[in-house]
C-alpha positions as CSV (number, residue, x, y, z in Angstrom):
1,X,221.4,161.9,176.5
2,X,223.4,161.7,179.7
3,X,223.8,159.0,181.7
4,X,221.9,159.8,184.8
5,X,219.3,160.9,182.6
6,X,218.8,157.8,180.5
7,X,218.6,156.0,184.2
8,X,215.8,158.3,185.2
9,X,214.0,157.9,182.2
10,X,214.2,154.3,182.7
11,X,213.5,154.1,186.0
12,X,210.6,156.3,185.6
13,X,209.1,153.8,182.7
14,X,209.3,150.9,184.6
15,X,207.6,153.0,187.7
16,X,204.6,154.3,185.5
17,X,204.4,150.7,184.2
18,X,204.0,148.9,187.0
19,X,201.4,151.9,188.8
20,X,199.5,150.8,185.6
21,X,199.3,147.2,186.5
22,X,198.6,147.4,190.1
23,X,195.2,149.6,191.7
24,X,197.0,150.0,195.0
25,X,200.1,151.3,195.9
26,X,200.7,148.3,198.1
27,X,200.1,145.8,195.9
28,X,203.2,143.2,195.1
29,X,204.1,142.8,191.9
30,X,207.6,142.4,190.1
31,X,208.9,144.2,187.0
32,X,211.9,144.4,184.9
33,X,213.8,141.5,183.4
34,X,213.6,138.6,185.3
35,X,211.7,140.5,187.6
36,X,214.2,142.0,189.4
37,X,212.4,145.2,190.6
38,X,209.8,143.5,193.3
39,X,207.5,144.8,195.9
40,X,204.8,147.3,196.2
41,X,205.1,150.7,194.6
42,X,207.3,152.1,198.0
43,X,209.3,149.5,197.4
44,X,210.0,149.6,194.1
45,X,210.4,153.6,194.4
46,X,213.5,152.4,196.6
47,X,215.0,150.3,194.9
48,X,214.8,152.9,192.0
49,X,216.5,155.4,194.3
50,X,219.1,152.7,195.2
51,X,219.8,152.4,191.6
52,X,220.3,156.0,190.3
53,X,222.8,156.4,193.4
54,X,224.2,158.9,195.0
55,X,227.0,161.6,195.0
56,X,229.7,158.8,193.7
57,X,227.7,158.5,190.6
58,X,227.5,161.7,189.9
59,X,231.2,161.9,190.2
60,X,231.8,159.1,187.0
61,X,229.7,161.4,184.9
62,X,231.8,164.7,186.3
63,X,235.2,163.2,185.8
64,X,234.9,161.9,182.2
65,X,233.7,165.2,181.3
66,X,236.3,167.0,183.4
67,X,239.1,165.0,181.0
68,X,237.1,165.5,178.2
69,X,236.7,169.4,178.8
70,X,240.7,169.3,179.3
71,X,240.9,167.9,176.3
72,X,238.1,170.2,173.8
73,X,240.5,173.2,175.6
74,X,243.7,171.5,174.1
75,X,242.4,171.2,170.6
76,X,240.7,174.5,170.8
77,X,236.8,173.4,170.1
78,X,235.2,175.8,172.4
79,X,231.9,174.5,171.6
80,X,232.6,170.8,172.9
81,X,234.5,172.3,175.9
82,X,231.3,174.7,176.5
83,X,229.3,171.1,176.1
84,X,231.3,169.3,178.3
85,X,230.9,171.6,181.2
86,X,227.3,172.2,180.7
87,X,226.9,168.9,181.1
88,X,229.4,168.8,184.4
89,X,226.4,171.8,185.5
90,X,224.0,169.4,184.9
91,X,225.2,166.0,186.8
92,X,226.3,168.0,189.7
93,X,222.6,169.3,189.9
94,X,220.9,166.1,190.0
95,X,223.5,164.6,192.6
96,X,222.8,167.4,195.0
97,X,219.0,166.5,194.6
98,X,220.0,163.4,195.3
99,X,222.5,164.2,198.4
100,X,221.3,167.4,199.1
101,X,224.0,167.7,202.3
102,X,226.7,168.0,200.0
103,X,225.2,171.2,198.5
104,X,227.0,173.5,201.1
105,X,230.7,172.4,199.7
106,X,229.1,172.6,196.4
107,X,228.1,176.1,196.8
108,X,231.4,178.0,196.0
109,X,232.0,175.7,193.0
110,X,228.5,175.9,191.5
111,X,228.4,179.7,192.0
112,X,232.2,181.1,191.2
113,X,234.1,178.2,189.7
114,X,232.0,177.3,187.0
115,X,230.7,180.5,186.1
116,X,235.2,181.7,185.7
117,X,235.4,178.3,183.6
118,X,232.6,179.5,180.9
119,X,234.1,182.7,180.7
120,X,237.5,181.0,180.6
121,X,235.7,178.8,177.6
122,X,234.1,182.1,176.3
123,X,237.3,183.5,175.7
124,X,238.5,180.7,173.4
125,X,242.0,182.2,174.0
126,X,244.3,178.7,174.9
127,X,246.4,180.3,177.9
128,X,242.7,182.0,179.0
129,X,241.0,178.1,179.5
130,X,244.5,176.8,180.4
131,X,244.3,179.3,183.3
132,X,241.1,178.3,184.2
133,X,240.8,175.3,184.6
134,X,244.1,175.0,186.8
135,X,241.4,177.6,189.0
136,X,238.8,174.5,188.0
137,X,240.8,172.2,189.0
138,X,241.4,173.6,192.7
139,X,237.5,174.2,193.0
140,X,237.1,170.4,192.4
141,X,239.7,169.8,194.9
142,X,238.5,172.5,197.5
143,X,235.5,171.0,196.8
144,X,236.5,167.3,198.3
145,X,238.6,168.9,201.1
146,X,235.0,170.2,202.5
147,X,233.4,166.9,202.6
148,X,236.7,165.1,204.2
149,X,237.7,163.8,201.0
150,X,240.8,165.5,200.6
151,X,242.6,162.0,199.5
152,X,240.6,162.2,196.0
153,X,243.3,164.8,194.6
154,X,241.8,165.9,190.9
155,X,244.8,166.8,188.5
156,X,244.8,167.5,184.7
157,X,244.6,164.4,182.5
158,X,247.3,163.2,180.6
159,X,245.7,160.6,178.7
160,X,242.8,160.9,176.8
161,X,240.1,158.1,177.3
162,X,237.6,159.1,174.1
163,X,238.2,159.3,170.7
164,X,236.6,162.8,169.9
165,X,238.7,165.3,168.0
166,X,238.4,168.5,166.3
C-alpha cells in the first residue's frame, strides 16, 4: 500500500471514529494519541488535510519511485519498472486532487510522457527504456520549469537507495 494511501486510510478512520462519538458536527472532542487531532468535525477535517499535504508530498513518493524505476530498467524486471511507474500514475493523481492548480503543467506529462514511458517499459528492450526515460526525465524537469521550479533539476540516479533486485 502506498504511502499516501495508508495516510488516507488513517485519516479517514480516525474521521469516521470521532463522527461516531460526537451527534453534531460542532461538537469538540479530541482523538488520536494523546489527543492530538482536536476540535469539531471542520476542524479535525483540517487538520487531516494539513496532514496528507500537498504537492511536496507527493513529490517524496514520485522520486523514490523515479530511482527505483531507473533502477527495475537497469536490471531488466519490466514488471517492477511497469510497478514503479503505475505507482508514480497514481501519487501524481492524488496530489493534483490535492493542488489541483498544478494540474495544467501536469497535463503534458500525465498525457504524453508517461504513456512513451509504458511503452518504453512495454518494449523490455534496455536501449528502448534507457531512451525513455532520458524523455522521462525532461517531462519531470519541463514539468518544474512550468511551475517556476526550474532549480529542482531531476537527473538519473546513481545510487540506489532500496535493496530490491532481480
Amino acid at each position: 500500500m502506498k504511502i499516501s494511501q495508508l495516510i488516507f486510510n488513517i485519516s479517514l478512520s480516525l474521521f469516521l471514529f470521532g463522527c461516531s462519538h460526537t451527534t453534531e458536527t460542532n461538537t469538540y472532542s479530541e482523538l488520536g494519541s494523546e489527543g492530538w487531532l482536536k476540535g469539531n468535525t471542520d476542524e479535525k477535517l483540517e487538520e487531516v488535510a494539513h496532514q496528507l499535504g500537498g504537492f511536496s508530498r507527493t513529490m517524496v513518493e514520485v522520486s523514490y519511485r523515479y530511482s527505483e524505476l531507473y533502477w527495475a530498467g537497469e536490471d531488466e524486471n519490466w514488471k517492477y519498472a511497469g510497478h514503479q511507474l503505475e505507482h508514480i500514475v497514481e501519487a501524481m493523481e492524488d496530489g493534483l486532487k490535492r493542488r489541483p492548480v498544478r494540474a495544467a503543467s501536469a497535463v503534458e506529462f500525465m498525457e504524453k510522457t508517461i504513456p512513451e514511458m509504458e511503452e518504453a517499459i512495454a518494449s523490455e528492450d534496455n536501449d528502448s527504456f534507457l531512451a525513455g526515460y532520458k524523455s522521462f526525465t525532461a517531462g519531470c524537469n519541463a514539468c518544474h520549469s512550468k511551475e517556476g521550479e526550474g532549480f529542482i533539476v531531476i537527473q538519473q540516479p546513481l545510487t540506489r537507495l532500496s535493496p530490491v533486485r532481480f
